[in-house]
KENUKE-918225 format. One record per residue (C-alpha): residue number from 1; residue in three letters; x, z, y. Coordinates in steps of 0.5 Angstrom, whole numbers, padded with zeros to 4 digits. Each point is the difference from the previous one (the first is absolute). Layout:
BEGIN
 pos code    xx    zz    yy
 NUM  Ala     X     Z     Y
...
END
This chain:
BEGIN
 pos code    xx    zz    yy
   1  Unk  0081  0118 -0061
   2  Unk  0000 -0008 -0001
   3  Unk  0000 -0002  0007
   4  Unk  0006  0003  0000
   5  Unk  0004 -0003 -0006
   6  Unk  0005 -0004  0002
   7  Unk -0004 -0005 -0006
   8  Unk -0006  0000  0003
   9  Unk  0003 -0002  0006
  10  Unk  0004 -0005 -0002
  11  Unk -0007 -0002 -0005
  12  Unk -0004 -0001  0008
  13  Unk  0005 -0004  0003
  14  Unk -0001 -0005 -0006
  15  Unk -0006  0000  0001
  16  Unk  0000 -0002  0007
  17  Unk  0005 -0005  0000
  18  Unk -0005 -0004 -0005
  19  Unk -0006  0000  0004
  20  Unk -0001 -0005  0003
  21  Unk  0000  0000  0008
  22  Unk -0003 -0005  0004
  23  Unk  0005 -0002  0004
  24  Unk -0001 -0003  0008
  25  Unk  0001 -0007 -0002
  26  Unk -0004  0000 -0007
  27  Unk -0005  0003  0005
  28  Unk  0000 -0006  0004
  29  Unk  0001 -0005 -0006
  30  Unk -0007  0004 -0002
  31  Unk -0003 -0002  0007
  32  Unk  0002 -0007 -0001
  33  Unk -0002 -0002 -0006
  34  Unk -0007  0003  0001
  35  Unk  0000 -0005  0006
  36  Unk  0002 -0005 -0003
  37  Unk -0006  0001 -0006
  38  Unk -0006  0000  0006
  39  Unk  0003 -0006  0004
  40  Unk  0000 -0004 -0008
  41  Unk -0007  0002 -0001
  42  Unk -0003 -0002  0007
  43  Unk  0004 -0006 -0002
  44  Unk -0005 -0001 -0006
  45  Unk -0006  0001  0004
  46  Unk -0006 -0004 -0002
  47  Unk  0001 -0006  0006
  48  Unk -0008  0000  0003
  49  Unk -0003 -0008  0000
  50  Unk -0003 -0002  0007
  51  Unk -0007  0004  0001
  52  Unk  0001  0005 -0005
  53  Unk  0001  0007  0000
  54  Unk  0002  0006 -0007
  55  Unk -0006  0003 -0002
  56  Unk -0005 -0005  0002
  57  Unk -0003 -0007 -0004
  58  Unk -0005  0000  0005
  59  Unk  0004 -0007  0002
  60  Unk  0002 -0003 -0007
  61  Unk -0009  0001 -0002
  62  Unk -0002 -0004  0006
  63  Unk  0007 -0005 -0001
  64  Unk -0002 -0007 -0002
  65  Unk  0004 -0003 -0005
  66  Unk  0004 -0007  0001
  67  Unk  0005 -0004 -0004
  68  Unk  0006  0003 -0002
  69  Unk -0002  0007 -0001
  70  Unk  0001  0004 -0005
  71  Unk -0005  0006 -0004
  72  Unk -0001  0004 -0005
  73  Unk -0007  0000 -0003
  74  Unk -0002  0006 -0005
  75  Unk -0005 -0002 -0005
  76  Unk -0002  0008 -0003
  77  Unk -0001  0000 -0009
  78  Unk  0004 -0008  0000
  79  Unk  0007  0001  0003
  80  Unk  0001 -0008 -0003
  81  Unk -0005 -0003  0006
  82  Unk  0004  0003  0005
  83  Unk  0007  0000  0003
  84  Unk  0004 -0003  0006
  85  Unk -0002 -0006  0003
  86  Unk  0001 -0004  0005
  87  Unk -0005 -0005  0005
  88  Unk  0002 -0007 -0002
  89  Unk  0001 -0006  0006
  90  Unk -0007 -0002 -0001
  91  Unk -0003  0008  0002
  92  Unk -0002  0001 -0008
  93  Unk  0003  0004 -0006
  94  Unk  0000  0000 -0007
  95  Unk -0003  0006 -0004
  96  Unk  0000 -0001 -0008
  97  Unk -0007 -0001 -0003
  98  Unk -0002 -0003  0005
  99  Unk  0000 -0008  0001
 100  Unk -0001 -0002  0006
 101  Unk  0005  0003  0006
 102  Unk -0003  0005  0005
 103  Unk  0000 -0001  0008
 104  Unk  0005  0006  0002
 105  Unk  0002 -0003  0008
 106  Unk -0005  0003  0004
 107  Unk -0003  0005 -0004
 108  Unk  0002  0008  0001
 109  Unk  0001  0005 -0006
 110  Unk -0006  0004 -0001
 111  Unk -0003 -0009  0000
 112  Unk  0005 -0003 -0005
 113  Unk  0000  0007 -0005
 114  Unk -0009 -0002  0000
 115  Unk  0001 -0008 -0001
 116  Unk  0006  0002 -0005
 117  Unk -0005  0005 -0004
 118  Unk -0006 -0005  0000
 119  Unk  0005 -0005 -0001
 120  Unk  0002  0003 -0006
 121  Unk -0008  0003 -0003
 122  Unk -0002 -0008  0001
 123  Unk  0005 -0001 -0004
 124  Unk -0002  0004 -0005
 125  Unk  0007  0004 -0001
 126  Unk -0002  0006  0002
 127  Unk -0007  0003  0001
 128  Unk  0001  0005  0007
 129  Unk  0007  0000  0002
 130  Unk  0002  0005  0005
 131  Unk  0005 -0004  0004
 132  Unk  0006  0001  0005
 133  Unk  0003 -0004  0004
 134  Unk  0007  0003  0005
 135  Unk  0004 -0004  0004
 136  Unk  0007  0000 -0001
 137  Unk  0004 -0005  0004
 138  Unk -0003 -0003  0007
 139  Unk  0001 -0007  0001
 140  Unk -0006 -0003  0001
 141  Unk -0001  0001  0008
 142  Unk  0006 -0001  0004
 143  Unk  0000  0000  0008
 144  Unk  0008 -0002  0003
 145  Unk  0003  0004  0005
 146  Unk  0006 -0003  0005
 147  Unk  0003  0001  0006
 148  Unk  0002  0005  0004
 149  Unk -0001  0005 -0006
 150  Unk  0004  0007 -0004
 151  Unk -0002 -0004 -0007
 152  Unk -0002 -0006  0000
 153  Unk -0003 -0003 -0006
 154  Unk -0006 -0002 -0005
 155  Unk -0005  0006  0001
 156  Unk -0005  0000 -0006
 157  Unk -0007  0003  0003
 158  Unk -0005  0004 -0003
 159  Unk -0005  0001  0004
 160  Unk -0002 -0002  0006
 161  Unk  0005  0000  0005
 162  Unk  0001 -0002  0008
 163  Unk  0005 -0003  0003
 164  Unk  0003  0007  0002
 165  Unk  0000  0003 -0008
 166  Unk  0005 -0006 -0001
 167  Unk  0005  0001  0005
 168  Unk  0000  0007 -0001
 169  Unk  0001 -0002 -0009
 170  Unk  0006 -0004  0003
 171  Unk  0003  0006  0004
 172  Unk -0002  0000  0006
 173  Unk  0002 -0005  0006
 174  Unk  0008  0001  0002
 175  Unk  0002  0003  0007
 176  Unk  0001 -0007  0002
 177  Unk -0005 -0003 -0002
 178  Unk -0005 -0005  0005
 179  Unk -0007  0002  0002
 180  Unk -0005 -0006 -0004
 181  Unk -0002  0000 -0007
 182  Unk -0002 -0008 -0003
 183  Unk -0004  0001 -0006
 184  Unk  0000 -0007 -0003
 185  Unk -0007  0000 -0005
 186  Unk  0001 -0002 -0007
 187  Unk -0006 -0003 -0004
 188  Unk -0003  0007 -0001
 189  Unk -0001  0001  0007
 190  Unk -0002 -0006  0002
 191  Unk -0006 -0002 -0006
 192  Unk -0002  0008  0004
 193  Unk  0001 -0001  0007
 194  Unk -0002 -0008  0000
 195  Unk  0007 -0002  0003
 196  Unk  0004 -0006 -0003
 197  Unk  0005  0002 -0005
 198  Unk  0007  0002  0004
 199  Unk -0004  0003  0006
 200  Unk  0004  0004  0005
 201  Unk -0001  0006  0004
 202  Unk  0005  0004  0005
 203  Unk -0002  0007  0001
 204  Unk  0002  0004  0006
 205  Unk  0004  0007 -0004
 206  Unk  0001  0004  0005
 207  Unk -0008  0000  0001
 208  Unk  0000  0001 -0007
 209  Unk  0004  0006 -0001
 210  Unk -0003  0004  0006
 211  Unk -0007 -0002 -0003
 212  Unk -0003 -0005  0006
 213  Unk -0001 -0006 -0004
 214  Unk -0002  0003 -0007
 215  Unk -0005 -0004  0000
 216  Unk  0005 -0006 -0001
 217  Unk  0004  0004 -0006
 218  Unk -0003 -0005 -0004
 219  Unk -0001  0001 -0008
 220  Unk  0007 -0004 -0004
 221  Unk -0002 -0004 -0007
 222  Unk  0003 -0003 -0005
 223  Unk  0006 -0005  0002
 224  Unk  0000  0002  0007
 225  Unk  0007  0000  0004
 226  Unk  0000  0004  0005
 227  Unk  0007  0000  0004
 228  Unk  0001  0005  0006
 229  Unk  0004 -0003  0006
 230  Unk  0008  0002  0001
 231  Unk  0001  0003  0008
 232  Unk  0001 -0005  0005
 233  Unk  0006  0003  0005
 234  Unk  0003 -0001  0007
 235  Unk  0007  0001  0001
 236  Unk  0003  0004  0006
 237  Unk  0007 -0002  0001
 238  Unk  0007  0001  0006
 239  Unk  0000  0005  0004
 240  Unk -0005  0005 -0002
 241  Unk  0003  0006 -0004
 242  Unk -0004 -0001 -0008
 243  Unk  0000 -0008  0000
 244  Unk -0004 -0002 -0006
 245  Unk -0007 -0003 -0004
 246  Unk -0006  0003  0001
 247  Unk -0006  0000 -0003
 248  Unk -0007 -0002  0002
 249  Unk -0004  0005 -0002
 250  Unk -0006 -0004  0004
 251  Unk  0002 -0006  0001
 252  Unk -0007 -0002  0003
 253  Unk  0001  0004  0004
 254  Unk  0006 -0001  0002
 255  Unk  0007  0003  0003
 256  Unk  0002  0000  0007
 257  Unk  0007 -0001  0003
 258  Unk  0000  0007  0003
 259  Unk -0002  0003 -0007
 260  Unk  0005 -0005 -0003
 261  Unk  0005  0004  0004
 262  Unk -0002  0007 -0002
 263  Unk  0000 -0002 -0007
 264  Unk  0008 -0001  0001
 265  Unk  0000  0006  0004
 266  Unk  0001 -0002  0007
 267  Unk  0005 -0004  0004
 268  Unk  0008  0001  0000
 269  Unk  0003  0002  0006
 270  Unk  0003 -0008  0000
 271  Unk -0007 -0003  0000
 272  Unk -0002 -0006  0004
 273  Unk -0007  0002  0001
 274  Unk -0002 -0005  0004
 275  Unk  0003 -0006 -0004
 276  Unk -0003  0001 -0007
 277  Unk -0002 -0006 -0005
 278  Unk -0006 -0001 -0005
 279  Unk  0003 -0004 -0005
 280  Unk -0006 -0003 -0004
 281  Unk  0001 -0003 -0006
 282  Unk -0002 -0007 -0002
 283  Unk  0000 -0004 -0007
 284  Unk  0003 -0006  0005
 285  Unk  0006  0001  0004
 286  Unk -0004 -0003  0005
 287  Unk -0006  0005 -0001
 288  Unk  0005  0005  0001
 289  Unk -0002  0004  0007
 290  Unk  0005  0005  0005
 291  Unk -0005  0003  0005
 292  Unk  0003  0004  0005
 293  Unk -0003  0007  0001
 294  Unk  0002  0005  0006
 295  Unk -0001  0007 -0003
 296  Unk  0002  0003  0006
 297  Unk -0006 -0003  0004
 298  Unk -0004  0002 -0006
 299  Unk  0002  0008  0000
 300  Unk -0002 -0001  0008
 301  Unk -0006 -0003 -0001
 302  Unk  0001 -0005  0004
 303  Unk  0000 -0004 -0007
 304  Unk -0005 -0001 -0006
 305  Unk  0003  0002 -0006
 306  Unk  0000 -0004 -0006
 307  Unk -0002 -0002 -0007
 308  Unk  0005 -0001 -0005
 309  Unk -0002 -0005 -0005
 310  Unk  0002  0001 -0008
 311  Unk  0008 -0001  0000
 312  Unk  0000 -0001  0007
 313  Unk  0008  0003  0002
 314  Unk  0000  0004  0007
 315  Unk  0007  0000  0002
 316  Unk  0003  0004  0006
 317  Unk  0007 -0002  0002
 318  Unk  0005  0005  0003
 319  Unk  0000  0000  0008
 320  Unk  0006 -0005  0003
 321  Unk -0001 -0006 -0005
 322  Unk -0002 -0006  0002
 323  Unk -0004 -0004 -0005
 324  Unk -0005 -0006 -0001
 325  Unk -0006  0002 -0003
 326  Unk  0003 -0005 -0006
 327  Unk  0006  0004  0000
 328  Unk -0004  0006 -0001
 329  Unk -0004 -0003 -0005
 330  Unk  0005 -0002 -0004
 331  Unk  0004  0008  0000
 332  Unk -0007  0002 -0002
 333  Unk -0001 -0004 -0006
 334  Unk  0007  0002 -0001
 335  Unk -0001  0007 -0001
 336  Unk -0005  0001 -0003
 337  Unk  0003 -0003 -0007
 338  Unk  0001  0007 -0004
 339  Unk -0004  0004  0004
 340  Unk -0003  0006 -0003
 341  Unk -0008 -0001  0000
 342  Unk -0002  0007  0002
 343  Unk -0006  0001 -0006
 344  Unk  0004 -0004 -0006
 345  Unk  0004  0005 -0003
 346  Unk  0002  0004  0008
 347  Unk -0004  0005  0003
 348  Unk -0007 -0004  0002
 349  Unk  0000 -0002  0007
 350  Unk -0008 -0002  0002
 351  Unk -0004 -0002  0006
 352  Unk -0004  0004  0004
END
């Protein structure tokens, strides 16, 4: 029989040997090459413009264009009145056929498609036209975010949108970032609201996100400039066992000095409770300040905690030093250059 033929045999080991086998490493190379192809297509993901979402126009329909945007218009049966224009500075365009330039700024598709229809039947160019109008690039209406922010930058708004939508279209507010959002009114918000041009308004964003103040969750408008505040920090430094910055995560609240000290986990075992110093930071040498403070008659209760200030310098000395409070003051001042901000990159140290 053939399966035992010497021939046959050879036969079937040539025929294995040209198979081809896949191996563990082309196994592996298969598997990375598959990643690579989804992270190059999730890389050419169409970028989403502030207000819209995939699959819904319901934004760009009630979007009013303004200067610079760029649209498509289709006119069905006579191609040659179409095609892709852009709104001029004066808020107008050109169709062809038509002498006078048409208003474009402040008008929706659905509106500039039946001013451009009427425009071109009075023109005597086409009887009944059947017109489309598509927005293409969204220049006109423009809110500016800043500050404290993932991504700051020109946002484009199509549609209706708060203060919130904005800085949530920039990325969110950073870990770091301080409690108050300023709104300062462009010409739009200021012809709507009755306030002067450049008007400014602070918002609390803590009772914004929790919901408390959502009637202060203000609509944006063209031109706006929105900038969300940076954290304003304590430091806590010397013989306590994390010296560092610490964010405010409340700073109409306050942060007092025992929270201070539980920030920066505790006293050290040298701590001079007793001779602690706030250092209070001035723009002038003279305004400068070194407030004495006993943690320990606090901890006893036989002393009123105490409020720390933005910026203020809580200093702990090791016990046995013997130093004035300008002594004390300067060390503080000293230390603190370098020091880590807890929330800027390290682990968030935040009042309570």
């Amino acid at each position: 029989m053939c399966e035992l033929s010497l021939n046959c045999r050879k036969r079937e080991l040539a025929m294995k040997k040209k198979r081809k086998v896949p191996t563990r490493q082309n196994r592996i190379y298969s598997k990375l090459l598959l990643m690579t192809v989804v992270v190059l297509l999730s890389l050419a993901a169409p970028v989403l413009s502030f207000g819209s979402s995939l699959n819904d126009d319901a934004a760009a329909k009630d979007y009013t264009l303004g200067p610079g945007d760029v649209f498509t218009v289709t006119v069905s049966d006579a191609p040659e009145f179409g095609g892709k224009f852009r709104v001029a500075d004066s808020g107008t365009i050109q169709i062809s056929g038509v002498k006078t330039p048409l208003p474009a700024e402040g008008r929706t598709p659905v509106q500039l498609s039946d001013d451009i229809r009427r425009a071109l039947v009075d023109a005597k160019q086409l009887r009944d036209p059947q017109v489309s109008v598509f927005i293409d690039e969204y220049h006109g209406r423009t809110v500016t975010v800043l500050g404290s922010v993932a991504k700051p930058a020109v946002y484009s708004l199509q549609k209706r949108s708060t203060v919130l939508d904005a800085v949530a279209a920039a990325g969110g507010a950073l870990p770091n970032s301080g409690n108050t959002i300023t709104v300062v009114r462009g010409e739009a918000s200021a012809e709507a609201t009755g306030t002067p041009l450049g008007s400014v308004q602070i918002l609390d964003m803590a009772r914004l996100t929790k919901g408390d103040g959502i009637s202060g969750n203000v609509e944006v408008r063209n031109r706006d400039v929105i900038s969300v505040s940076a954290a304003q920090v304590v430091y806590v430094v010397g013989a306590v066992n994390k010296p560092g910055g610490y964010t405010m995560t409340n700073p109409s609240e306050g942060i007092s000095v025992v929270q201070a000290v539980a920030l920066a986990q505790g006293f050290t075992s040298v701590a001079s409770t007793h001779h602690a110093v706030i250092v209070r930071q001035s723009t002038s040498e003279q305004g400068k300040r070194e407030i004495p403070v006993d943690i320990g008659q606090v901890l006893n209760k036989h002393a009123t905690d105490v409020l720390l200030a933005p910026n203020d310098i809580l200093y702990i000395p090791n016990s046995g030093a013997k130093q004035t409070l300008k002594v004390a003051g300067e060390i503080a001042m000293a230390t603190i250059n370098g020091i880590a901000i807890y929330g800027v990159g390290y682990k968030i140290g935040t009042s309570y």
